[in-house]
C-alpha positions in Angstrom: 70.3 87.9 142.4 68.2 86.9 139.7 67.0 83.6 142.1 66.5 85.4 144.8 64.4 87.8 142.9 62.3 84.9 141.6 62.0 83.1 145.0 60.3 86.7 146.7 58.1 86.6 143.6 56.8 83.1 143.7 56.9 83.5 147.9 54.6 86.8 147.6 52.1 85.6 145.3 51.3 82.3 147.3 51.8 84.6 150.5 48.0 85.6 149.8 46.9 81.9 150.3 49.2 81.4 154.1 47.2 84.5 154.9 44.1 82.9 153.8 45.1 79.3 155.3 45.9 81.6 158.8 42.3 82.6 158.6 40.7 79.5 158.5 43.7 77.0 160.5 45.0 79.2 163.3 42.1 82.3 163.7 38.7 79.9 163.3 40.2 76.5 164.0 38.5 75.7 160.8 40.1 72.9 158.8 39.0 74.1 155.1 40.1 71.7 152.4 38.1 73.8 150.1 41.0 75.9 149.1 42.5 73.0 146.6 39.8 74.0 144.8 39.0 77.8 145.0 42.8 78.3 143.9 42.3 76.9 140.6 39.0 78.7 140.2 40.4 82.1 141.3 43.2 81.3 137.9 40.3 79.5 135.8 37.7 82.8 136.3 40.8 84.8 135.9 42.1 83.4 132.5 38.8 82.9 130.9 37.6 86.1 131.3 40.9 87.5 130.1 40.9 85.2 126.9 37.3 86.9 126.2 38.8 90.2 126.3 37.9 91.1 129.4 40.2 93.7 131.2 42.7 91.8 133.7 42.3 93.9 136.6 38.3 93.6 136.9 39.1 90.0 135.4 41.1 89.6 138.5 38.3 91.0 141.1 35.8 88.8 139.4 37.9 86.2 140.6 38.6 87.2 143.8 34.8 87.5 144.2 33.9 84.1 142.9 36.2 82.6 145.2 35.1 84.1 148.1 31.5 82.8 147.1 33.1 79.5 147.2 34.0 79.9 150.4 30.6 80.8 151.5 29.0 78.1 150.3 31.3 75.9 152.5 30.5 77.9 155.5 26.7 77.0 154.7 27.4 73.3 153.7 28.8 73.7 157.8 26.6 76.2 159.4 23.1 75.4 157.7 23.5 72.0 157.0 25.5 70.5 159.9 28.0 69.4 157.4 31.8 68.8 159.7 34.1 71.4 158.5 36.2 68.7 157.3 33.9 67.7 155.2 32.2 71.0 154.3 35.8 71.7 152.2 36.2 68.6 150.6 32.4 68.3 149.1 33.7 71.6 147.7 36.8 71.7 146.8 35.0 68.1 144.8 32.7 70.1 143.5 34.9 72.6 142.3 36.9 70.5 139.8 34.1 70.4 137.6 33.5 73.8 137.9 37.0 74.9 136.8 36.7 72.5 134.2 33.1 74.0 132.9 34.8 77.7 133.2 37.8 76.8 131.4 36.2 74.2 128.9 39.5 72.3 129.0 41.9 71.2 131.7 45.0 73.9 130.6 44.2 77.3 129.2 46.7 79.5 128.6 47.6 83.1 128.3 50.8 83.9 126.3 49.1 85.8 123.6 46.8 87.6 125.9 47.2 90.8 127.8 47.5 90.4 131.6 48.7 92.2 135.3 52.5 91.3 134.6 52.7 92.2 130.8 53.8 95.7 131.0 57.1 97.5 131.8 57.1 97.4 135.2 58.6 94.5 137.0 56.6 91.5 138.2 58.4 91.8 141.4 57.1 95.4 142.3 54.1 94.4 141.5 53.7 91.5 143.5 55.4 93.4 146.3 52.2 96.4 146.0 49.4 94.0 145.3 50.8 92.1 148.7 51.3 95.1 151.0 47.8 96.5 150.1 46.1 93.4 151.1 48.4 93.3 154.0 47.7 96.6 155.2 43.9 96.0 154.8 43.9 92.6 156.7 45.9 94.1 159.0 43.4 97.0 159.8 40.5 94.4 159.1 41.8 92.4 162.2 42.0 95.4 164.8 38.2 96.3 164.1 35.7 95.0 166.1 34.8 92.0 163.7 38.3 91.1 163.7 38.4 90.4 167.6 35.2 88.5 166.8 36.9 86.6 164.2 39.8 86.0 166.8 37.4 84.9 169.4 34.9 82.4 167.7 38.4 80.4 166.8 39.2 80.8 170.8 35.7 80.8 172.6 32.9 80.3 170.6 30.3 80.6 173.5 31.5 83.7 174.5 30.8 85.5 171.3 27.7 83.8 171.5 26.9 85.4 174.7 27.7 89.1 173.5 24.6 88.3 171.0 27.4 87.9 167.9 26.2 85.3 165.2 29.1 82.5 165.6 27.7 81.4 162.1 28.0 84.9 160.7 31.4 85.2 161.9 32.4 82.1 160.7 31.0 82.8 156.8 32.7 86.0 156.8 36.0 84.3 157.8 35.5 81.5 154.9 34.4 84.3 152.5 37.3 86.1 153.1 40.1 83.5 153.3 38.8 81.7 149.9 38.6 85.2 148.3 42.3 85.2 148.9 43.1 82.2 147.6 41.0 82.5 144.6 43.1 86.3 143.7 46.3 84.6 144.5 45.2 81.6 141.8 44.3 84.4 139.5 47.4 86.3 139.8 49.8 83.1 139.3 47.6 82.3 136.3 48.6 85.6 134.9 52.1 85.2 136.2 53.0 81.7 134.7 50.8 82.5 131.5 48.2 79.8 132.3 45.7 78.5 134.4 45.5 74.0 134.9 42.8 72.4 136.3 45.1 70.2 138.7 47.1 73.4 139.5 45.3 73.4 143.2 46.7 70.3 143.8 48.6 70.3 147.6 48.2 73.9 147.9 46.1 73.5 151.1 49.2 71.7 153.0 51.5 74.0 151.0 49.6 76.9 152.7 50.0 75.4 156.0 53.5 74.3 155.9 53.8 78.0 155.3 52.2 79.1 158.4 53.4 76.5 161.0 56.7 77.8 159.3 56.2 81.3 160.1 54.0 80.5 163.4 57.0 78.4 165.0 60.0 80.3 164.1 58.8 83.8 165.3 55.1 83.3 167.6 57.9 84.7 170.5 58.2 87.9 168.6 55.1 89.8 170.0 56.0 92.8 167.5 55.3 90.5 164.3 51.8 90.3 163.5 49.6 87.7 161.7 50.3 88.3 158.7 53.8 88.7 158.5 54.1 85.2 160.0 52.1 84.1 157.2 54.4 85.9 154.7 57.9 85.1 156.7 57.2 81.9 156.5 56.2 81.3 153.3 59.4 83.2 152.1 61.4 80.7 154.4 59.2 77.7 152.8 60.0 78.6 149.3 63.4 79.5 150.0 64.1 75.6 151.3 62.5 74.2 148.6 64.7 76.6 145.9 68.0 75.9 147.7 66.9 71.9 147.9 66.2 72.4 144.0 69.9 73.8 143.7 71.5 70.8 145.5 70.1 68.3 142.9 67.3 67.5 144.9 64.9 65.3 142.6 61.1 67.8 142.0 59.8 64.2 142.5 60.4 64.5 146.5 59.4 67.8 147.1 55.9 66.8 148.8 58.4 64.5 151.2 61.0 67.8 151.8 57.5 69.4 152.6 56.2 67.1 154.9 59.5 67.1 156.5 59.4 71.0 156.7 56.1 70.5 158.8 58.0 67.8 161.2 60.3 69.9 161.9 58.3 73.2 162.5 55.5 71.4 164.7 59.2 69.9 166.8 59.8 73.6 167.1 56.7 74.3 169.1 57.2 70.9 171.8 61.4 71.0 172.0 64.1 72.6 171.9 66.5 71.7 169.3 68.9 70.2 172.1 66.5 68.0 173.2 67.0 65.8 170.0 70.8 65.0 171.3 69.8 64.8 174.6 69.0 67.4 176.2 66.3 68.2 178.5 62.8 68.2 176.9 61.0 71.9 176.6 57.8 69.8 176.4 
């Protein structure tokens, strides 16, 4: 019980970032690499403010807010500048290393000794569990609003927003703003959860974040009921759940970046074949 409780705690908290990497992969076909970087920020803001006696909940929006203005300036490094996208996030998430190393003033900080969102009497999986629902129920009502079908079409047509008068560039740094803000409070909230924040602790978590939502996007895009961001979550929950039971078997922590790529393989297989076809059956392709 106690593993399973662990595996829904660790799956919720980096549930924030799929919904984040959904944003900017799957809504505004926008490949942003700057997340590898405003994770560790969201947990380096987080943890220094809370080392300077600064109250963890506002220490946490702070946070949230500084990652989202990461994520702006990508969309201007893009929009303004004529910057690819692809490269947009990586002169960031470069950039950003730095910067979590100036915020922190060394690479690990941590936060035993220091009063945080989990130290209390209440259970870190309850609160996990309301901090996820809340921003689930907001994203959820964010997306049925007129920006939201915006959102949705500049990643389908961008020249038809354009022709409803609809900044694509607006649209576009709202979407960046908003995904990086979530991946900066999810980096704050494992900060406080693990009892540190590391500079190198956004390391993968962009193709962590997507493993999670091909996941998630391939086992249940036939489901018309689930929405966007339960795919995000259902699949992160499925992601972490592999990599615990792997863990379990003896699998060596060494190959987990090779079990995740072939996670990926055989969730993007999902979406071109049936499983049949791979003993001979008749391609779905």
């Amino acid at each position: 019980m106690e593993l399973i409780v662990s595996i829904l705690e660790q799956a919720f908290l980096f549930s924030l970032v799929s919904i984040g990497v959904y944003i900017t992969y799957k809504i505004l076909d926008f490949p942003d690499l700057s997340v590898d970087g405003t994770f560790p920020l969201g947990a380096a803001v987080a943890s220094a403010l809370i080392v300077s006696g600064v109250n963890h909940l506002v220490s946490t929006f702070i946070a949230m807010a500084v990652g989202g203005i990461a994520g702006g300036i990508t969309a201007i490094l893009h929009v303004k500048l004529k910057i690819t996208n692809l490269m947009s996030g990586i002169l960031v998430m470069i950039g950003l290393y730095s910067v979590n190393l100036f915020i922190m003033g060394k690479s690990n900080l941590p936060l035993f000794s220091d009063n945080n969102i989990f130290n209390n009497n209440i259970k870190s999986i309850f609160i996990i569990s309301i901090i996820l629902i809340i921003v689930k129920f907001i994203f959820d009502y964010f997306m049925k609003t007129q920006i939201g079908f915006l959102l949705i079409g500049v990643g389908d047509n961008e020249q038809v927003v354009t022709s409803l008068g609809v900044s694509k560039n607006k649209i576009k740094f709202l979407g960046l703003v908003i995904s990086n803000a979530l991946v900066a409070l999810s980096g704050a909230l494992s900060a406080q959860y693990n009892g540190f924040s590391d500079v190198n602790m956004g390391s993968g978590i962009v193709v962590k974040g997507l493993a999670c939502v091909i996941i998630g996007v391939s086992l249940f895009k036939k489901l018309s009921f689930i929405n966007l961001s339960t795919l995000a979550i259902l699949g992160t929950v499925i992601y972490y759940g592999a990599i615990q039971f792997s863990l379990e078997l003896g699998l060596n922590p060494n190959n987990l970046k090779l079990l995740t790529a072939l996670l990926i393989v055989f969730a993007l297989s999902l979406n071109n074949f049936k499983i049949k076809s791979l003993f001979g059956g008749k391609s779905n392709a």
